[in-house]
N, C-alpha and C positions, 0 to 999 in steps of 0.2 A: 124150147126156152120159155114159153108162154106158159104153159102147163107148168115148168117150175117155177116161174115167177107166182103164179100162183098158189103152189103147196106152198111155197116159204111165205105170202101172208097171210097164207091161213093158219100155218103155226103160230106166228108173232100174233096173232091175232088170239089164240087159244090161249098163247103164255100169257099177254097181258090181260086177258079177264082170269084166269087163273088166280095171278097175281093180284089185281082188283077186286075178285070176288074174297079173295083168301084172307085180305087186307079187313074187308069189310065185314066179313064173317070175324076174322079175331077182336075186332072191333066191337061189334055187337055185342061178344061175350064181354068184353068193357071188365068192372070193376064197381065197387061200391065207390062211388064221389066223397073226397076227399079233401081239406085243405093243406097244403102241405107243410106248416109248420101252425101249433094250437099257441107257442110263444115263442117270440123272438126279442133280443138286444139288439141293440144298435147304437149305432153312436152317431151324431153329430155330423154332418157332412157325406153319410155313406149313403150305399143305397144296396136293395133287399132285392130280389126277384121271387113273387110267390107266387104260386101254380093251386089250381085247383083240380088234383087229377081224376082222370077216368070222363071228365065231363066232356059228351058227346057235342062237341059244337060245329055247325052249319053257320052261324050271323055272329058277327063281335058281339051284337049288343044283348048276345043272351047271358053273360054272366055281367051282373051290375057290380063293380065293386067302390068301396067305400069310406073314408076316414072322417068319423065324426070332430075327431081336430086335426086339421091338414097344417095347423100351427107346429105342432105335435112330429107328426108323420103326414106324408101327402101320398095320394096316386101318383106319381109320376107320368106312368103312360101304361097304356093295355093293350092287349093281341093275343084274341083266341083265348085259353084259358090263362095267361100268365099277367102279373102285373107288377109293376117294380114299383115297389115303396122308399120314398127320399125321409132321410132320418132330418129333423130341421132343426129342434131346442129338445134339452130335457124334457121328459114327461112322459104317460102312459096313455095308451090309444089303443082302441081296438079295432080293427080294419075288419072289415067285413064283405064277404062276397056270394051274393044273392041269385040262385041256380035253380032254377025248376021250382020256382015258390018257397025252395028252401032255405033257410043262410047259413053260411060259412064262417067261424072267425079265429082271429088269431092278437094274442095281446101281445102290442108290441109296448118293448121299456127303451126309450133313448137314453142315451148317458152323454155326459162329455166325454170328451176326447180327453184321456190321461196319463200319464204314466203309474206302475200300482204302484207305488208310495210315496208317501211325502216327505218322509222321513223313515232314517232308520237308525237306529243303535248297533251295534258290530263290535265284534271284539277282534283283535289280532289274530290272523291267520283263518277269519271266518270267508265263506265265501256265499254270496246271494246271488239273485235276478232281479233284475230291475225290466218290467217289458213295458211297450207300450198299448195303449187299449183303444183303439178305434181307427187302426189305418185300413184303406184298403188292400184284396187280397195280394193285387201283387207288388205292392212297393216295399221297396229295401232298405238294410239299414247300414247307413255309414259314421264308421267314427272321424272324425278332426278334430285337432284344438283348441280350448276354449277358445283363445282370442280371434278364430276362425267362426264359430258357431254363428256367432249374432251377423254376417256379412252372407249368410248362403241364402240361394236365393227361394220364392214359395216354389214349389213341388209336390207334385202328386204321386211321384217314382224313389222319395226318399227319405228315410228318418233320420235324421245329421244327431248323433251324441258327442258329447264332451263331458270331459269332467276337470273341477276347476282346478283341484291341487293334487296329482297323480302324484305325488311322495306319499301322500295320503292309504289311496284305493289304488290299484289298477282295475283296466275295464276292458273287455275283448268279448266277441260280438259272439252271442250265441246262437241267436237266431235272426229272419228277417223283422221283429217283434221286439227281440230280449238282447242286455247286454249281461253278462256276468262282471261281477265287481267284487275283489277279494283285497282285504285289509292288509295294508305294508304297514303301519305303523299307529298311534294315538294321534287323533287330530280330527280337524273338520273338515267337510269341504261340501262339494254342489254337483249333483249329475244335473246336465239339460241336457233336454230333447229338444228336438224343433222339427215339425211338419206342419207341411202348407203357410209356413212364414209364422206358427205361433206357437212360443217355447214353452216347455215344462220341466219342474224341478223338483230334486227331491233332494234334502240336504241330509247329509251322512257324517254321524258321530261314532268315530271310533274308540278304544278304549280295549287299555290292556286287562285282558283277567287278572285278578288280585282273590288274595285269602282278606274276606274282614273280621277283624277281633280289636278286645279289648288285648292292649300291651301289657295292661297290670298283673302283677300275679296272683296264681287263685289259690283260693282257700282253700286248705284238705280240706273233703269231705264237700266242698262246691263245687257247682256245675257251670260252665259261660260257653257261649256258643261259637263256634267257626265259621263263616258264610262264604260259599263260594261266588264269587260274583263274576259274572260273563259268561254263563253257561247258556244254551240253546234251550227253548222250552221244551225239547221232546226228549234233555238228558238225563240220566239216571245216575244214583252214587251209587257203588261199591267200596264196602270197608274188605282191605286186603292184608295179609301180613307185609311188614313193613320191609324185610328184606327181598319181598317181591314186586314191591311198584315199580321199580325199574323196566322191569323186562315188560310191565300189561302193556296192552297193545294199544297206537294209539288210535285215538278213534273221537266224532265227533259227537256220540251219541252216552258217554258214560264219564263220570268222574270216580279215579279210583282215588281212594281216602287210605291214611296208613298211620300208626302211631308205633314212635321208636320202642319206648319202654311202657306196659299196658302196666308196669307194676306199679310208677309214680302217677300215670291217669289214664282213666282208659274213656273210650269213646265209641257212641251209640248213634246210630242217625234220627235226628229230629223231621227232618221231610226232605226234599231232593236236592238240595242245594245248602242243607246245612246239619251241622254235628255237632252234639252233646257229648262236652269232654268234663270229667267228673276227678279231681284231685281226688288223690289217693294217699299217696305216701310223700315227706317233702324232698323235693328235686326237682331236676330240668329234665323234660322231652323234648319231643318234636313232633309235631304233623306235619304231614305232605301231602300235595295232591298232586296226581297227574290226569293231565286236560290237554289233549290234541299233541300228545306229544311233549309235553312241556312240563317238567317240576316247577309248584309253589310250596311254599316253606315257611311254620310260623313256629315262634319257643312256645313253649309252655312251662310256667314254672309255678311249680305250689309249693307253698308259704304258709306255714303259721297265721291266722289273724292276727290282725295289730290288737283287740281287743285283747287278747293274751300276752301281749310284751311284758308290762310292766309288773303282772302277776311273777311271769315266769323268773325274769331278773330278780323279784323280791327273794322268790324261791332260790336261784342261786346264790343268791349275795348270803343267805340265810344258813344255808351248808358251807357255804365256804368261811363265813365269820365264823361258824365252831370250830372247825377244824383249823382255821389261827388260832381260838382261844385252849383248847385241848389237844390239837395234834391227830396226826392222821388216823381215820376211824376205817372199820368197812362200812359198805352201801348196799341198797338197795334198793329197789321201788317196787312198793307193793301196794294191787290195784285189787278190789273185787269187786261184784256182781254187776258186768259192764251189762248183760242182758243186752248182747251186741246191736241186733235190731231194731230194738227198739227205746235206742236212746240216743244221744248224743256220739259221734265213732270219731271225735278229734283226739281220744285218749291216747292213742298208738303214735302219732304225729309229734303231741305233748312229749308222751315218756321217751323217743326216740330223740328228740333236742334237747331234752336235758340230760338226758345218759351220754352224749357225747361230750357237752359241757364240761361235766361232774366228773366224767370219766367212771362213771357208773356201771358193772361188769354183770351186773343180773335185775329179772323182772323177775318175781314171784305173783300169779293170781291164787287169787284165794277162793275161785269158784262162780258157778253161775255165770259161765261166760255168755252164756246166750241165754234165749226166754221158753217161753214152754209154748209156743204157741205153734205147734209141726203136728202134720197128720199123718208124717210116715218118718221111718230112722231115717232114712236118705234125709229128707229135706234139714234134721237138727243138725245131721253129719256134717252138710253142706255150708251150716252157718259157723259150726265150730273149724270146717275148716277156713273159711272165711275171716273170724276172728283171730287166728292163729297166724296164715298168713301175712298181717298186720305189722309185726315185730320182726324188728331183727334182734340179734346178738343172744344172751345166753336166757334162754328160758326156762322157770320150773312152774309146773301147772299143780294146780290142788283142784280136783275135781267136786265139783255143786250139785246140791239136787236138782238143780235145772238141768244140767250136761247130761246127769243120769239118766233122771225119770223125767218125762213132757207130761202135759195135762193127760193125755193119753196113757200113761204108764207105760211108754216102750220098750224103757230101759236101753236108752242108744247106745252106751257104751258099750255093754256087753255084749252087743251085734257086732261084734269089730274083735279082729284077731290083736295079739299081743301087737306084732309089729305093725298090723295098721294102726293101733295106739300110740306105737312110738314115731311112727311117721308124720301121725298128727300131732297130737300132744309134744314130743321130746325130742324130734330132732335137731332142735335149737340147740340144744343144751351141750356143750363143747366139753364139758368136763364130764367124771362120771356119775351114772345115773343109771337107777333100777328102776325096770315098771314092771309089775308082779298083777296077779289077780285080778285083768283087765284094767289097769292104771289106776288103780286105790291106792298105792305106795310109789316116790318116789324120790329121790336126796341127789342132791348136788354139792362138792364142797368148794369152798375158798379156802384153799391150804395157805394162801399166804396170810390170812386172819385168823389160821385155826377155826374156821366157822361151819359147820356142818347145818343147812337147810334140809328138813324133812319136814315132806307133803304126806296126810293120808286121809283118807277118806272115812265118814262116818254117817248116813243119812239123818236126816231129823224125826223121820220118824220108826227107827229102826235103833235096837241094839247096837253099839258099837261090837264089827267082827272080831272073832277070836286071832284070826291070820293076822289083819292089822293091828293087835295089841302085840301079838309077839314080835311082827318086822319089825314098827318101831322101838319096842323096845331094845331087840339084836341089835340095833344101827346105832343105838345110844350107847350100849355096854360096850361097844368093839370099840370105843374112843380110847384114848389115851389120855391123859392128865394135860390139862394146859386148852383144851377146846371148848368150844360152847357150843350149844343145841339153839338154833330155834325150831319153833312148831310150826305148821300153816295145818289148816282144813276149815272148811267152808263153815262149820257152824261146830260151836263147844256142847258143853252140856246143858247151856238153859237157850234151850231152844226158840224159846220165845222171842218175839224183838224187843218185849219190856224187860227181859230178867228175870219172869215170873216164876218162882221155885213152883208148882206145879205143871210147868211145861217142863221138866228139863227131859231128857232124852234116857229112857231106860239104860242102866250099866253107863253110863258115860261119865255123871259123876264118882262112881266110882271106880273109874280109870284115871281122872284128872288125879281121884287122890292115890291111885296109885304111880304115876307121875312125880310125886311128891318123896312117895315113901322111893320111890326109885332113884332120886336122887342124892339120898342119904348113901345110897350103895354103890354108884359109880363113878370114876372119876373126873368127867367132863359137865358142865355148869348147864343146866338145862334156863336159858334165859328168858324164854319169853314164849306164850303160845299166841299167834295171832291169827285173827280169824275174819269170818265175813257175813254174810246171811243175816246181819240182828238191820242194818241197812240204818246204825246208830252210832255214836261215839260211844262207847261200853269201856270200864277196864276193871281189873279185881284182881287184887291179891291172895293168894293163896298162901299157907302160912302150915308147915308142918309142924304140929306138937308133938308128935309119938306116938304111940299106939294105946288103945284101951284094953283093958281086960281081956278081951275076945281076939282081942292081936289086931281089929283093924284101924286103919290109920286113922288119929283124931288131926282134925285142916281144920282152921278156921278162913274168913273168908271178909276182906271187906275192900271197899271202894281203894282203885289205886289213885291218889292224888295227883295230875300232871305238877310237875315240877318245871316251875318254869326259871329259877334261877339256875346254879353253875351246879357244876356236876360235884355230886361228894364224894367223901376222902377214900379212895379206892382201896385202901389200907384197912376201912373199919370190914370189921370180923361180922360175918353173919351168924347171929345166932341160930337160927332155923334154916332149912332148904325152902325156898317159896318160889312162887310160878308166877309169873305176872300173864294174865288172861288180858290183851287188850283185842278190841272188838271196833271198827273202821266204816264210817259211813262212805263209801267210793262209790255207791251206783250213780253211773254216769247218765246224770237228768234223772229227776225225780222232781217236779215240780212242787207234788206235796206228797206226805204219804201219811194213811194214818196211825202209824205208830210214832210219827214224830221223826225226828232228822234234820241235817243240813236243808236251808232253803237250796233249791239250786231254780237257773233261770237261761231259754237256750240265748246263744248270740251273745254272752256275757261271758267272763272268767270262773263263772261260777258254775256252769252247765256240766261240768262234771269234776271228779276229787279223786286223788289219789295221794298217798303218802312215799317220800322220801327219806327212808331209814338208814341212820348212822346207829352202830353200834360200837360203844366204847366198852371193850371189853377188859381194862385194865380199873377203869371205874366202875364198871356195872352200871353203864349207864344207859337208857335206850330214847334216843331224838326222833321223834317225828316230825318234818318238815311237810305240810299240809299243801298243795298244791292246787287253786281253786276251791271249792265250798268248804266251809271252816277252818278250824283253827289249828296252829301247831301246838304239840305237846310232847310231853319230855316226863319222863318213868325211869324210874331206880328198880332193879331188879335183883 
């Protein structure tokens, strides 16, 4: 027994230096010294424990530690490498701990004690955190009501929350730290806290999302903006078609935006929380948004400017007094060189409210719908179909050397098949209509006025073509007795925009006077050629004497005088066949130009012109009602 008692403490005796040595060996291998935090927060009342590891200590007093403001931050107490720092006021302190000649530090920040806001903004169905900032690690957080809060007693084991008008928010406890609070309805109210017997608050504005806008209605061709209001800072718009807002998903992080009809306005995003909506055509839309689930919804309606009422009224009152004084005429309205782009585009707006008025059954242009300013066909393509889309109801196009040829010489039309011609140019056109030789030719008629409209084409600096003299003339001679002719195409034969007889257009003047001599031969009244391109008020009689010696036609030629009294006796006989050449200044905006024209001015009645045409064809009589810049005028034919 002796003998074992003895092996067993010489074991224990071998384990515990084992252990001792083993201890002291990992020990020696130690570690580079270390403070264990370079910065810390703190709040107010709390308290820190920092270590300075790997420091081999034998005596307390071998690490010195430090607080140059113990107002700040203090020592609390030490042992061995640790030392607990008491957080006391606001402020910054660097605590320091001084080992082997060496120093340690760590910057401490106190803070008060807070909850993170003081306030907050929230919209309906949002949901936050409210936590608090400086309790210690293990106390918890309980809710009561308000009128409980202020009676609970101080504590170190507890964050007591309340909030004052729970119709308001609700609030349900997220963490030992945080409540969560989600918005039931608009209104105010008051989260507190309360630890260690002193409250904190944070007052909370709710408020429902709303669309903001102006209620008035916009101007075609203006733009006013939409604003969503109650959106999160981190959401994003999407513009979507409008019969799929319904189904997007909802979600807290995206506004989807949608518009009923893009044809009356369409809309573009200006930045994340708002849209640029642009009148177009006049009517009502709508926008919507969907946000967290939830449709908003505002009209939209474009309107004519008021600066145009009283113009436009004079213009009706002005057709309709003729047509009391003489009896029911046909109509029309004929606009040219709009140079869509770059001018004033309320023209389409205009013609579309007064053709409903009038009861007005056609637009004729007379060319240059657009400008020359395009580096590829695509892009002129695009304008003109841009310009076309514009109009409703029954349309005839006379194609312009701008539609043709751009500064480029592209020749855009003739990049485009027949029927992509007639899809752009003539699908409007309800009645019948030919388009031949890539859109150079094409007629439309009004059977109930006997009126037959032909368009055709002739460049200004080019021969008029042999194909375009004979269509129109075929279209003329298959008339019957009892019809009238008019002409449209973008430019006559004095090319010029003064009239100058050495600009006129090779072969053109003598086609106008075959025109002349052609209507000695057929039975339908060739009334009137109008045209466009002089970008002037032009007109000229043309006047058939017969032929000369050599058989060609002698025409004289001189100013047609507007007539501005009553129409005359439809009964007097004409001695000759003549052509009346009138010539239209319509380009919409032209601030000046230097061959002279209409002043025109934007944001006034005057920013662009178009004519409203009656023909009395029992008088031979031809009304122009002047719509904006200049004057009306009235031509015997």
């Amino acid at each position: 027994m002796k003998r074992l008692r003895l092996t067993i403490l010489f074991l224990v005796m071998m384990v515990s230096w084992s252990v001792l040595f083993g201890i002291e060996a990992e020990a020696s291998k130690g570690g580079k010294v270390s403070i264990s935090a370079k910065k810390k927060t703190m709040y107010v009342g709390n308290q820190f424990t920092m270590r300075l590891n790997h420091a081999d200590i034998e005596e307390e007093d071998e690490i010195k530690w430090k607080s140059p403001n113990s107002k700040v931050a203090e020592i609390k107490k030490t042992k061995q490498n640790k030392a607990v720092i008491a957080a006391k006021k606001p402020g910054t302190v660097t605590i320091k701990a001084k080992y082997d000649d060496k120093v340690y530090r760590c910057k401490v920040t106190v803070k008060k004690q807070s909850v993170s806001a003081v306030s907050l903004i929230m919209d309906r169905g949002e949901i936050e955190t409210v936590a608090f900032r400086g309790k210690k690690a293990k106390t918890k957080s309980k809710l009561v009501k308000w009128s409980k809060i202020n009676s609970k007693k101080t504590t170190d084991e507890k964050i007591f929350w309340a909030v004052k008008n729970p119709s308001v928010i609700s609030m349900s406890k997220k963490s030992n730290s945080a409540v969560k609070i989600k918005v039931k309805k608009e209104g105010n109210t008051v989260i507190r806290a309360k630890y260690k017997g002193k409250a904190y608050q944070c007052k909370v504005t709710t408020k429902d999302p709303k669309l903001e806008y102006s209620t008035k209605p916009l101007d075609v061709k203006k733009t006013k903006t939409i604003t969503f209001k109650g959106k999160r800072a981190t959401t994003i718009s999407k513009i979507v078609p409008w019969n799929t807002i319904i189904g997007q998903p909802n979600t807290q992080n995206t506004l989807y935006w949608a518009i009923e009809n893009p044809v009356i306005a369409t809309m573009t995003q200006k930045n994340s929380t708002t849209m640029k909506v642009k009148g177009q055509k006049l009517g009502i839309t709508y926008v919507r948004v969907k946000y967290r689930g939830k449709l908003y919804q505002c009209q939209v309606k474009v309107e004519i400017p008021s600066y145009w009422t009283a113009e436009l009224n004079q213009s009706v009152n002005s057709v309709l007094s003729k047509e009391r004084m003489y009896g029911s005429m046909a109509k029309f309205i004929f606009m040219t060189d709009s140079h869509w782009k770059s001018n004033a585009q309320r023209s389409p707006a205009l013609i579309g409210h007064l053709s409903q008025r009038l009861n007005i059954p056609y637009t004729i242009f007379g060319g240059d719908a657009i400008t020359s300013h395009h580096d590829t066909q695509e892009s002129a393509i695009a304008e003109l179909k841009d310009f076309y889309s514009q109009f409703d109801g029954k349309l005839l196009s006379t194609t312009g050397n701008h539609d043709w040829n751009t500064e480029n010489n592209m020749n855009v039309l003739s990049f485009l098949s027949e029927s992509q011609l007639f899809d752009l140019m003539y699908q409007k056109q309800t009645s019948f209509a030919v388009t031949e030789n890539n859109g150079k030719c094409a007629y439309i008629d009004d059977r109930k006025n006997k009126i037959r409209y032909i368009s055709f084409y002739f460049d200004t600096r080019l021969d008029i073509e042999p194909f375009v003299s004979w269509w129109v003339d075929n279209h003329i001679e298959e008339l019957p007795e009892g019809w009238t002719v008019m002409l449209f195409s973008h430019a006559y034969y004095r090319a010029s925009r003064l009239g100058a007889e050495e600009n006129t257009i090779p072969g053109a003047k003598e086609y106008a006077d075959h025109l002349l001599e052609l209507q000695t031969m057929v039975k339908a009244d060739i009334a009137a050629w109008m045209v466009g391109h002089c970008h002037r008020n032009l007109s000229s009689l043309l006047t058939y004497q017969g032929e000369k010696v050599d058989g060609t036609p002698m025409v004289s030629e001189e100013p047609a005088v507007s007539a501005t009294g009553g129409a005359t006796d439809g009964n007097q006989a004409q001695k000759d066949a003549t052509l009346l050449v009138v010539s239209t200044n319509c380009d919409t905006y032209k601030q000046s130009t230097p061959w002279g024209g209409d002043s025109m001015k934007l944001g006034t009645d005057t920013e662009q012109a178009f004519e409203i045409v009656q023909i009395d064809t029992r008088k031979r009589q031809l009304y122009l009602t002047r719509v904006g810049a200049g004057n009306d005028r009235s031509f015997r034919y």
